[in-house]
C-alpha positions in Angstrom: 13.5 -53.2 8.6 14.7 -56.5 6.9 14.4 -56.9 2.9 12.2 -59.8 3.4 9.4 -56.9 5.6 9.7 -54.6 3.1 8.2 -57.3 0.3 6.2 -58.4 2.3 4.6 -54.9 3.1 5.1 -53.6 -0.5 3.1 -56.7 -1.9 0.2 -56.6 0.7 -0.3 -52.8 0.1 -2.4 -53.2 -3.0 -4.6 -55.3 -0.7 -4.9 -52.8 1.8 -8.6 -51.3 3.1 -8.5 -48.0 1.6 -9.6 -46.4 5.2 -5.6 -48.0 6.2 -4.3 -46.9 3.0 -1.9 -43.8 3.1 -4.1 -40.3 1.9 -2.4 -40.0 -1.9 -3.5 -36.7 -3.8 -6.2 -37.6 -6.2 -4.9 -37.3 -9.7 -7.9 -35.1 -10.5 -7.2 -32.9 -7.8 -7.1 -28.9 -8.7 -3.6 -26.8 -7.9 -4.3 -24.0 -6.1 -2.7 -20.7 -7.2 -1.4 -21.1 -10.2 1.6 -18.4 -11.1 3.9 -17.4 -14.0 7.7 -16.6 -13.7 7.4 -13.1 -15.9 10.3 -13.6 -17.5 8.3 -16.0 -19.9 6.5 -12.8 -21.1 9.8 -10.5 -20.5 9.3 -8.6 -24.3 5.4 -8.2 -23.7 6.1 -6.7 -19.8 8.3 -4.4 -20.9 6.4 -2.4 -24.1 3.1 -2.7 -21.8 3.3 -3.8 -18.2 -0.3 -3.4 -17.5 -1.6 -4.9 -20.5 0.6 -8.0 -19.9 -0.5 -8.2 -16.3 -4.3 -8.2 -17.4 -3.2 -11.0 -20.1 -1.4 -13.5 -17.6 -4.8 -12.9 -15.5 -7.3 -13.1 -18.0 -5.9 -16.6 -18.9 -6.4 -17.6 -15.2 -3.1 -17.2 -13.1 -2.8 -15.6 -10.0 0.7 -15.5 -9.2 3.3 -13.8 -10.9 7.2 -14.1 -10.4 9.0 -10.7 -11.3 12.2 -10.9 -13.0 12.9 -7.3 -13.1 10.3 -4.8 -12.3 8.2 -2.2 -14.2 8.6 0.8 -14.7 7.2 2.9 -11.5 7.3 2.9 -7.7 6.7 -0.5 -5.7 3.2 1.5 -4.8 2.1 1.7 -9.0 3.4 -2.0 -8.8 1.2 -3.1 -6.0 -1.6 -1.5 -7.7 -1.3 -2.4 -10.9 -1.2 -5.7 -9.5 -4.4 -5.3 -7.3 -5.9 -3.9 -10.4 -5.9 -7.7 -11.8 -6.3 -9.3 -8.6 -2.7 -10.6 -8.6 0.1 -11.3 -6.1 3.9 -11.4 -6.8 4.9 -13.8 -4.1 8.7 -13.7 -5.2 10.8 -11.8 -7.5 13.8 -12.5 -9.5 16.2 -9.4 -8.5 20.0 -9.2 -10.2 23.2 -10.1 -8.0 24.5 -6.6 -7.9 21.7 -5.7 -5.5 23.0 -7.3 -2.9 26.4 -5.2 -3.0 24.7 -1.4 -3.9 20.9 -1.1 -3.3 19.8 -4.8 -0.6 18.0 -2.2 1.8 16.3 -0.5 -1.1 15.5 -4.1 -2.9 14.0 -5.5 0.0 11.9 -2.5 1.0 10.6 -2.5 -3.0 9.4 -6.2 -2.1 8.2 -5.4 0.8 5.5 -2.9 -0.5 5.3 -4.9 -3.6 3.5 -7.9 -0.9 6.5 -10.7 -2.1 7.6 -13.3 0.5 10.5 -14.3 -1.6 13.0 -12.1 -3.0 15.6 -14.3 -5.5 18.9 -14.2 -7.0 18.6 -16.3 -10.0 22.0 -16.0 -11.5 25.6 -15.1 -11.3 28.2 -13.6 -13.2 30.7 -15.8 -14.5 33.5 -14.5 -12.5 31.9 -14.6 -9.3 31.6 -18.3 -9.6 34.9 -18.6 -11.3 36.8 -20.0 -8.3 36.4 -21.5 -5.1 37.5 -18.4 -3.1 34.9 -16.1 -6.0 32.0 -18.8 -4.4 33.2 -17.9 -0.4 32.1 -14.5 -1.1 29.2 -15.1 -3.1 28.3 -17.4 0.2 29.0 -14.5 2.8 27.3 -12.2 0.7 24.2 -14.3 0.6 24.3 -15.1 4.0 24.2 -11.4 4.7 21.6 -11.0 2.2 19.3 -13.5 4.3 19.9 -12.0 7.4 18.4 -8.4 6.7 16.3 -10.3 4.4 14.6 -11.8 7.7 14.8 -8.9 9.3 12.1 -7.4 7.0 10.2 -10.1 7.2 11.1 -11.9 4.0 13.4 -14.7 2.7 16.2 -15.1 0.1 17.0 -17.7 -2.2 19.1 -18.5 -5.1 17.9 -19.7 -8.5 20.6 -22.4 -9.2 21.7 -23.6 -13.1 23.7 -26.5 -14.5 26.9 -23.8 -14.2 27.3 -24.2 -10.5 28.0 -27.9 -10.3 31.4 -28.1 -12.1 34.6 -29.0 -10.0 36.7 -26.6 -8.4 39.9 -27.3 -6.6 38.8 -30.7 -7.0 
């Protein structure tokens, strides 16, 4: 496509039949599940998990985001969250996992009902060097593979801190 198409199509498509017009969402259109990253309420969680839990569905979300469990088995989890008709689609679960404890973490997910299970930092040293992030890369890379494996998917919570130089 030319420059001279393109205005031509961009000024005609005001003037378009809206049955040729392209489906845009409606700007009064509702969200559907609507979640919380628990972290936001980290202080409350921790004195009183189940109180907290009610709270965040009380107010209307469905969703939550763990960023740490509860005290209690992945069962008293899953309940607790059943209790106030919840679902924890993802959790936020700490770097050192993945070297002591992935099989464990991923079968707590697993029971827990999440799809997503996250790291959403890393420790300054691991990022400290370009041969600190080739690790952090093959140990993420192993971390998705048995992630798959049960049926679930890993992903990293990226920051500001990741984008400097290194090595040029």
């Amino acid at each position: 496509m030319n420059r001279r198409d393109f205005l031509a199509g961009a000024l005609a498509f005001p003037y378009l039949p809206r049955s040729l017009a392209p489906k845009l969402p409606s700007p009064l259109a509702r969200l559907g599940r609507i979640g919380i990253e628990l972290y936001t309420v980290r202080r409350e969680l921790a004195a009183d998990p189940e109180r907290t839990l009610a709270g965040v569905a009380e107010i209307g979300y469905r969703e939550v985001e763990f960023a740490g469990y509860p005290p209690g088995t992945p069962q008293q989890v899953r309940a607790m969250l059943d209790r106030h008709g919840l679902r924890a689609p993802a959790s936020h679960v700490d770097f050192q996992a993945l070297r002591s404890n992935w099989d464990r973490t991923l079968e707590q997910a697993a029971i827990i009902g999440q799809r997503f299970v996250v790291v959403p930092s890393l420790p300054a040293n691991e990022r400290a060097t370009l041969e600190g992030w080739k690790r952090v890369a093959a140990a993420f890379n192993q971390a998705g593979a048995a992630a798959r494996t049960q049926g679930l998917r890993f992903g990293y919570h990226n920051h500001d801190v990741e984008f400097p130089l290194l090595d040029g």
